[in-house]
PyMOL CGO cylinders between C-alpha atoms (Angstrom):
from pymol import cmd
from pymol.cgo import CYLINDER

trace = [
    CYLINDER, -114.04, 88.90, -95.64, -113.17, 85.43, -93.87, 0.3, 1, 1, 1, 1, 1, 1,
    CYLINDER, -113.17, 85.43, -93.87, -115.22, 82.46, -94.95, 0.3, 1, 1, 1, 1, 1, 1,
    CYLINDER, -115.22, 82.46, -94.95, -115.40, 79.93, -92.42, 0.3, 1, 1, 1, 1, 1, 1,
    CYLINDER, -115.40, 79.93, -92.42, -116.38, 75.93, -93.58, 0.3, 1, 1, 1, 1, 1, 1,
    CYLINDER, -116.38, 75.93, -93.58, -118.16, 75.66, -90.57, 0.3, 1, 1, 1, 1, 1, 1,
    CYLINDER, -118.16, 75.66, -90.57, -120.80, 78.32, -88.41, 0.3, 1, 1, 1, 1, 1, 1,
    CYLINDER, -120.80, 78.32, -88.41, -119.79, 79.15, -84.98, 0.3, 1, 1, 1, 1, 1, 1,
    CYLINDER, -119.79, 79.15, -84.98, -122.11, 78.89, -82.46, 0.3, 1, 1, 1, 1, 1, 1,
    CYLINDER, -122.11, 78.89, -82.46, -121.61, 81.12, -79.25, 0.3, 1, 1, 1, 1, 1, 1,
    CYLINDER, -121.61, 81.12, -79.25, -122.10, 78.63, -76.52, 0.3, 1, 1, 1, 1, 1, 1,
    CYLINDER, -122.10, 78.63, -76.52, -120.77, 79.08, -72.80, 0.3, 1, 1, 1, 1, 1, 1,
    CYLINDER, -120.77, 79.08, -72.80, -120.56, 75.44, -70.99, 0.3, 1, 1, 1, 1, 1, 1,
    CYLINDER, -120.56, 75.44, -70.99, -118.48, 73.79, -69.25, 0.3, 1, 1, 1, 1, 1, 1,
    CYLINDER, -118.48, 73.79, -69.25, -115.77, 71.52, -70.84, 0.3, 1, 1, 1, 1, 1, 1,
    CYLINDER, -115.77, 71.52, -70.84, -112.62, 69.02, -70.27, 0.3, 1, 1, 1, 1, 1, 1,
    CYLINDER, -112.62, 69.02, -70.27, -109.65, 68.83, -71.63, 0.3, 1, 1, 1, 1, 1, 1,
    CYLINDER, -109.65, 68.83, -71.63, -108.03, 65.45, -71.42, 0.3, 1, 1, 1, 1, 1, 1,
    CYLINDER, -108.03, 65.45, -71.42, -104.51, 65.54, -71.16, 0.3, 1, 1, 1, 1, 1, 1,
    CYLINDER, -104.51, 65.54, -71.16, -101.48, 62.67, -71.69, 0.3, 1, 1, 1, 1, 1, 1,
    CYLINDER, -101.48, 62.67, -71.69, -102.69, 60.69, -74.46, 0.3, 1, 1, 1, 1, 1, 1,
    CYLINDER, -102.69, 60.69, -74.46, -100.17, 58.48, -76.75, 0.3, 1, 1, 1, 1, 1, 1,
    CYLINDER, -100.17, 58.48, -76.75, -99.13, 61.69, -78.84, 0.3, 1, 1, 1, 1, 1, 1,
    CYLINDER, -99.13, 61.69, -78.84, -99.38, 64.02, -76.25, 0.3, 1, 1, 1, 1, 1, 1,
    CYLINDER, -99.38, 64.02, -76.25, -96.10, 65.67, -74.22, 0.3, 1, 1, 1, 1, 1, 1,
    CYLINDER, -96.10, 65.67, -74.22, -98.07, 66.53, -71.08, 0.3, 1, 1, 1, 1, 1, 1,
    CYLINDER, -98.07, 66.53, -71.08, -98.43, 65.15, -68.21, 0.3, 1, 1, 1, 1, 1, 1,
    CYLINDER, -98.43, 65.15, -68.21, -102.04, 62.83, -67.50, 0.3, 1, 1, 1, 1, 1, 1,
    CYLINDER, -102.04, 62.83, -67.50, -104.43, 64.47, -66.07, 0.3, 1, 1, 1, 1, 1, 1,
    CYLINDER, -104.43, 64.47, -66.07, -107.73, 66.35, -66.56, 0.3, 1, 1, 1, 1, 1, 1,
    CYLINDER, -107.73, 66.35, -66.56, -108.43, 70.60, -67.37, 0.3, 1, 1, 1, 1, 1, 1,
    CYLINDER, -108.43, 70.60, -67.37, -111.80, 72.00, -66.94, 0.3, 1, 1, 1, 1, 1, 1,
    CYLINDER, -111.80, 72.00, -66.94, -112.39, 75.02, -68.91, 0.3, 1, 1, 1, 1, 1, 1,
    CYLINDER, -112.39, 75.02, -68.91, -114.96, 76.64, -70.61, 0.3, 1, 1, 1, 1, 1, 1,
    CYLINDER, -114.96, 76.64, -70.61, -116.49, 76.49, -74.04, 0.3, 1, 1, 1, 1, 1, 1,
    CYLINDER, -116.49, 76.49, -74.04, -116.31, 80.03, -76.07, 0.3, 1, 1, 1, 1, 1, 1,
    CYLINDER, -116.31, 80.03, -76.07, -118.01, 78.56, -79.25, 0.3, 1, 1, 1, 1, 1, 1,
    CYLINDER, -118.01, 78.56, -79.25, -118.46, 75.70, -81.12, 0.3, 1, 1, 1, 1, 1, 1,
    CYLINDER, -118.46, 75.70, -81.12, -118.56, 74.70, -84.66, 0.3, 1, 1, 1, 1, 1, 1,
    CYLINDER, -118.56, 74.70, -84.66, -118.52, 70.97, -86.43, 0.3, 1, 1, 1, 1, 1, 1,
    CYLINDER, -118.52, 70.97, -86.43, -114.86, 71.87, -87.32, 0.3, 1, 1, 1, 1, 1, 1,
    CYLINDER, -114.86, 71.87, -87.32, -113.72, 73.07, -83.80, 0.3, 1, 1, 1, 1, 1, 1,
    CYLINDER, -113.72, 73.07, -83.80, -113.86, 74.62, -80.52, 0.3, 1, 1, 1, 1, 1, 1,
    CYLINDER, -113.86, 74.62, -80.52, -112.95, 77.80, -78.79, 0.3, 1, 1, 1, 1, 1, 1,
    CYLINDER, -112.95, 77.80, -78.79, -112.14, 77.32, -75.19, 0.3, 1, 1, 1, 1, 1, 1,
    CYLINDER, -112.14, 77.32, -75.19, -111.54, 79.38, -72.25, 0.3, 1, 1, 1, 1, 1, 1,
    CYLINDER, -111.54, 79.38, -72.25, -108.89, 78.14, -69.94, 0.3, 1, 1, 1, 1, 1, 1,
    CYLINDER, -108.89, 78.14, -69.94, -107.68, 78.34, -66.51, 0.3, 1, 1, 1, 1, 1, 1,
    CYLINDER, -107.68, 78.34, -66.51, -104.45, 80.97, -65.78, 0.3, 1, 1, 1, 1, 1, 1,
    CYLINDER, -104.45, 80.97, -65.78, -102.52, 78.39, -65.00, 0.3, 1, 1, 1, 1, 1, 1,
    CYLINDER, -102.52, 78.39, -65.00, -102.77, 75.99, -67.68, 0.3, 1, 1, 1, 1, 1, 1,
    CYLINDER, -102.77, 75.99, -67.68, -100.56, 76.90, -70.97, 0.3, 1, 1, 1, 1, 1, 1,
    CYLINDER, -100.56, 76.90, -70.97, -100.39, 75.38, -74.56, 0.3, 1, 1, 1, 1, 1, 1,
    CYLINDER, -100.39, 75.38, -74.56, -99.34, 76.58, -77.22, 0.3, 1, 1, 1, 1, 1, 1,
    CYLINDER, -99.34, 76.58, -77.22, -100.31, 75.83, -81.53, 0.3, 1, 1, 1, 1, 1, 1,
    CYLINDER, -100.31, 75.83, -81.53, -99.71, 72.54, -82.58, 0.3, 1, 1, 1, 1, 1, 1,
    CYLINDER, -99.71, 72.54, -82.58, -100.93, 70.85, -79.58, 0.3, 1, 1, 1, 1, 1, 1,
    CYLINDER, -100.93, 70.85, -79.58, -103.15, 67.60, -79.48, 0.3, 1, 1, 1, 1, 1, 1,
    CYLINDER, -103.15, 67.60, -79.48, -104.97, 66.61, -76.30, 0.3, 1, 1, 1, 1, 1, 1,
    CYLINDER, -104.97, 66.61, -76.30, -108.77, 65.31, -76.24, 0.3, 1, 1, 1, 1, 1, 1,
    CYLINDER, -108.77, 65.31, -76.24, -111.88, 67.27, -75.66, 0.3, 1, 1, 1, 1, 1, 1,
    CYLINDER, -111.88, 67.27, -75.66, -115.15, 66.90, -74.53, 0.3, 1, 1, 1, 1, 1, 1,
    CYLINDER, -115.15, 66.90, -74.53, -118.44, 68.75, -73.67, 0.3, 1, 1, 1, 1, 1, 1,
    CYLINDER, -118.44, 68.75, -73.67, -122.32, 68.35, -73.80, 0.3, 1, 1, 1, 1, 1, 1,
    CYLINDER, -122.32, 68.35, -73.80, -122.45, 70.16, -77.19, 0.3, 1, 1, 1, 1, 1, 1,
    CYLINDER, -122.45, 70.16, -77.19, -118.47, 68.76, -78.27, 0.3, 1, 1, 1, 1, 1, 1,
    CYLINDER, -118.47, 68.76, -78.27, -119.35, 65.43, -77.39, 0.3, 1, 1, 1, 1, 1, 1,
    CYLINDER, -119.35, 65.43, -77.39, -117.46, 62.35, -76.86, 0.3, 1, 1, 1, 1, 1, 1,
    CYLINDER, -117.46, 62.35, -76.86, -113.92, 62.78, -76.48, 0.3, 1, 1, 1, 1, 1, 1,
    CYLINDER, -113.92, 62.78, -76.48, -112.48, 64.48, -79.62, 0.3, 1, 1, 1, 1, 1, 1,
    CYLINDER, -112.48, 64.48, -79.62, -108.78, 64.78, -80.66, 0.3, 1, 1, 1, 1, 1, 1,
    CYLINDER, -108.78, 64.78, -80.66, -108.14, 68.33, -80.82, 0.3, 1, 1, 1, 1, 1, 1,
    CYLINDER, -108.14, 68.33, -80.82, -105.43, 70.42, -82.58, 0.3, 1, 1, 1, 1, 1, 1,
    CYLINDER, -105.43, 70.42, -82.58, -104.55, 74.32, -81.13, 0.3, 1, 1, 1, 1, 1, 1,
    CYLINDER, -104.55, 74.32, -81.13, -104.29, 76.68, -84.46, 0.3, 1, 1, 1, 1, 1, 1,
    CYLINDER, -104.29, 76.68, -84.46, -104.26, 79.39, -81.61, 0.3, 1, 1, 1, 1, 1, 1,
    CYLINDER, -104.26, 79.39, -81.61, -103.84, 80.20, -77.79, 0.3, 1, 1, 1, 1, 1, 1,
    CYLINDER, -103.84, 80.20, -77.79, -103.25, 83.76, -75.75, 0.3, 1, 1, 1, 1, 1, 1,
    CYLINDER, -103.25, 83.76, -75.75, -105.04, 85.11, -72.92, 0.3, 1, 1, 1, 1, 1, 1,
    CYLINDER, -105.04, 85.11, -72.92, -106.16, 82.07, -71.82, 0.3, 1, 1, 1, 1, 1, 1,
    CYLINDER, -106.16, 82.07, -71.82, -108.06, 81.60, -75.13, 0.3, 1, 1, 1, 1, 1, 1,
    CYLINDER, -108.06, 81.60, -75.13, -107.75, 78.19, -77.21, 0.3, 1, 1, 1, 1, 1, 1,
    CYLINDER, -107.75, 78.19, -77.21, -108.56, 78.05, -80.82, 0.3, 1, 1, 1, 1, 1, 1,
    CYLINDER, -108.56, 78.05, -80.82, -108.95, 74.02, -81.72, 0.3, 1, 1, 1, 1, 1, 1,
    CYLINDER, -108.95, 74.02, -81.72, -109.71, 72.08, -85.16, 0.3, 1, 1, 1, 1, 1, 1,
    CYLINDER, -109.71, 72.08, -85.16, -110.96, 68.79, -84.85, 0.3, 1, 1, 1, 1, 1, 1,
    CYLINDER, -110.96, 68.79, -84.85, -109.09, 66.17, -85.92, 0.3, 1, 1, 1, 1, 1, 1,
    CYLINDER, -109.09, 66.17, -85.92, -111.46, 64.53, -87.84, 0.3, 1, 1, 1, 1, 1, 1,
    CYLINDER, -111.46, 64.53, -87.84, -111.95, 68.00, -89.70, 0.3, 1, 1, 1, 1, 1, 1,
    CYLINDER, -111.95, 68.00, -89.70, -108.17, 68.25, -90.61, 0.3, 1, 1, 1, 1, 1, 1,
]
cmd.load_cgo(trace, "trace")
């Protein structure tokens, strides 16, 4: 059985990704999504179709329950599903 550090909390709101920062190979610019769940460690996040990224990825998130703008690594992404660790968790 998985043991997680942190508990998940299902939680559906809405939430930005911040794109084009320092370290970051996209283009600026801003991607609403959706928040999956969230846990002091990370983030799932459901994305438009069009957007694509893939693990390894930084960019910055944000969200009522995320808060201020977090760096945020992908560990996974398919089917418009992104799986992120904070950075400050890393």
């Amino acid at each position: 059985m998985e043991k997680r550090r942190h508990v998940r909390r299902t939680l559906f709101e809405p939430a930005s990704i911040l794109l084009g920062s320092a370290t970051s190979e996209f283009p600026p610019g801003v991607v609403f999504a959706q928040t999956v769940d969230v846990s002091a460690g990370g983030a799932a996040l459901r994305t438009p179709k069009l957007f694509s990224a893939t693990a390894g990825d930084v960019f910055h998130v944000t969200s009522f329950h995320i808060g201020d703008t977090r760096p945020a690594r992908v560990v996974y992404a398919a089917d418009r599903l992104l799986r992120l660790v904070f950075a400050e968790t890393l």
